[in-house]
N, C-alpha and C positions, 0 to 999 in steps of 0.2 A: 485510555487517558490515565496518569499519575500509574505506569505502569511500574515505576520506582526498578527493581532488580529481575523479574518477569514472573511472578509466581503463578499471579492468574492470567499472566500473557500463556503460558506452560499450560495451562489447565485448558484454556481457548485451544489453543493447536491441539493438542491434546484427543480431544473431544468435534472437531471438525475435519471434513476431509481435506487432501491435499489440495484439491481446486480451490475453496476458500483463501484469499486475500489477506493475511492480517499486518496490520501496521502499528508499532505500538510505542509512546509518548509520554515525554517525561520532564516537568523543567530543568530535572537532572543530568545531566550529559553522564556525570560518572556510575549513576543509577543505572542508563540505557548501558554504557560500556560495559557492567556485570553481567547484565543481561544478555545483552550480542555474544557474550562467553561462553554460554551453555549451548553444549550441541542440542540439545530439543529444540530450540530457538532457532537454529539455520535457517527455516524458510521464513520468520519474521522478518521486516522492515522497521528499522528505528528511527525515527525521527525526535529531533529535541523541540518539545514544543511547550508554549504557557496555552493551560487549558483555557484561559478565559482569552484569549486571541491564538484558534487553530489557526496554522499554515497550508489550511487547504480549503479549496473551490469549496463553494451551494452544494447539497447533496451529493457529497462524493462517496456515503457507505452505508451502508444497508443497517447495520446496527453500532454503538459506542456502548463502550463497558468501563466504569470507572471504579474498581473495587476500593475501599475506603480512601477514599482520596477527594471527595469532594467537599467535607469538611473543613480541609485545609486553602478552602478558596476564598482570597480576599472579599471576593463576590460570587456570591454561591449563584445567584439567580444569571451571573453574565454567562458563568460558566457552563450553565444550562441552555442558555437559551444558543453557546455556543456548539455546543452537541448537537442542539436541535437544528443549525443551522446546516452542518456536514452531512445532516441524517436526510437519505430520500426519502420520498413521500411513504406513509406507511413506517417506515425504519423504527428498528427498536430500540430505545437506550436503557440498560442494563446499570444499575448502580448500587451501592452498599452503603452503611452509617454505621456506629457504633449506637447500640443501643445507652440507655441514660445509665450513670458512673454505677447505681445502686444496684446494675446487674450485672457488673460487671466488675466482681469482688476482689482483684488483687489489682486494677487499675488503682481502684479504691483506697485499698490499704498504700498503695504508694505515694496516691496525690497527701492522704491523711500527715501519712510520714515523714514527707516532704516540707508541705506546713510548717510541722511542729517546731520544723529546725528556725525558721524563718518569721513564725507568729506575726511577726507587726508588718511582716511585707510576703504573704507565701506565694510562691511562684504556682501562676495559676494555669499552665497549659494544659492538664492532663483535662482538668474541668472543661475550657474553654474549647479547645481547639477538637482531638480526638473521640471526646464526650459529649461536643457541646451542642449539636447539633440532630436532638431525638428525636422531636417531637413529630410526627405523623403528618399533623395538620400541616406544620410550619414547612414538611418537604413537600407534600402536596400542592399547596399553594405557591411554594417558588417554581414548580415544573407546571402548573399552571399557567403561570405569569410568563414562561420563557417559552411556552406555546404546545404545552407539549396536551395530549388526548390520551384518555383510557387509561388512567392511573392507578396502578395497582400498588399498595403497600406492604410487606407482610412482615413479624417478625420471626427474628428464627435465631430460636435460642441452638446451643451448642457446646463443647468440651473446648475450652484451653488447654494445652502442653504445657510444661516445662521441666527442663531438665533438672533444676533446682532453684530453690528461692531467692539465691544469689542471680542465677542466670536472669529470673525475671526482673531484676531491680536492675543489672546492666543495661538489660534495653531498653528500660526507661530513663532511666537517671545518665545514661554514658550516650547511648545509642538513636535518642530522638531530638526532637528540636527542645525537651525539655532542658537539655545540655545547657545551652546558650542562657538561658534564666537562672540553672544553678551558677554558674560560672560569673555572671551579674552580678551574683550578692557576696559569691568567695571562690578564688580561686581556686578551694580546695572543695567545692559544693558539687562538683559532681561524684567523688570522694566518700563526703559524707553522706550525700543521698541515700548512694546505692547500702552503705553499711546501713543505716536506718530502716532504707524498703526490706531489704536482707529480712531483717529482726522481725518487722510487724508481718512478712510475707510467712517466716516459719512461725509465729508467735501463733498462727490463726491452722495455716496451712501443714505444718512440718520443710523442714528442710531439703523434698525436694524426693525424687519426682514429684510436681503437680499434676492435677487434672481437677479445672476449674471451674464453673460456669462462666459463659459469656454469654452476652445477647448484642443483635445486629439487628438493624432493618432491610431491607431488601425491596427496591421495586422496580416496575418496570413501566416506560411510558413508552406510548407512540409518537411517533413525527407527525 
């Protein structure tokens, strides 16, 4: 699910045999289209689908994998309990989060940068949407709620890339939904953004190569 361009659709095929099944989903149509592009991807199945109402039967797959993408759900628990629904008995559901903004230091420096331009109104997605959802307890309790058993959380810190401090403010300031909030307040705010994340991303980091810390949670339940 939220398999957006296939990264970790790649890394699944990857890592299983050819007998394995995979089908992978996206509310993006132009998202799956990238993806259906990479030859590694040939034996994948696309289908376009909103993860909080799948297009498929009771128990139709042994396990669902949502790598950072459940975040982004207007209803996190519908979302789940819509995994749990596709997943046979036993079945695993595999999922990801960003851990909280404070470990995740050039996130940080950009929601920061971001703000400052904006003070009496700052565009709050990096917080809200890709951050905003850390807390251990509160993912527990919604796969809880959406039926799920044997829940395992863990976190797992790691290395961020980037090619340079410009790159990482494009994909935040150009290349995410934060786009649409700069663009809200000025035509010219996706513009400013990235020049601002730019400055506070080398001001901390240098200009580039990075390697970051990041932190994610990671868990896995049963059906």
């Amino acid at each position: 699910m939220a398999a957006g361009t296939g990264l970790a659709t790649a890394a699944l095929v990857a890592g299983l045999t050819p007998a394995v099944a995979v089908t992978a989903t996206d509310l993006n149509q132009a998202m799956l289209d990238c993806a259906a592009r990479k030859p590694a991807l040939a034996p994948v199945t696309f289908r376009q689908a909103d993860a909080l109402a799948l297009p498929f039967p009771d128990a139709a797959f042994d396990a669902v994998v949502c790598q950072f993408g459940a975040m982004f759900y207007p209803d996190r628990r519908r979302g789940h309990a819509e995994a749990r629904r596709v997943l046979r008995p036993g079945g695993r559901y595999l999922l990801s989060l960003w851990d909280r903004l404070a470990l995740n230091p050039v996130a940080a420096l950009i929601q920061d940068a971001v703000a400052a331009l904006w003070p009496a109104d700052p565009p709050g997605f990096i917080g809200r949407a890709p951050f905003g959802h850390h807390d251990p307890a509160v993912l527990r309790a919604d796969l809880a709620a959406a039926g799920f058993g044997e829940i395992r959380i863990e976190t797992v810190p790691a290395t961020w890339r980037s090619a340079s401090a410009r790159e990482a403010a494009i994909g935040y300031c150009r290349g995410s939904p934060l786009r649409a909030e700069l663009e809200a307040r000025d035509p010219e705010g996706p513009a400013r953004a990235t020049e601002a994340a730019t400055r506070a991303i080398a001001a901390r980091y240098g200009e580039g190569p990075l390697a970051t810390p990041i932190q994610a949670l990671v868990a896995e339940a049963r059906g």
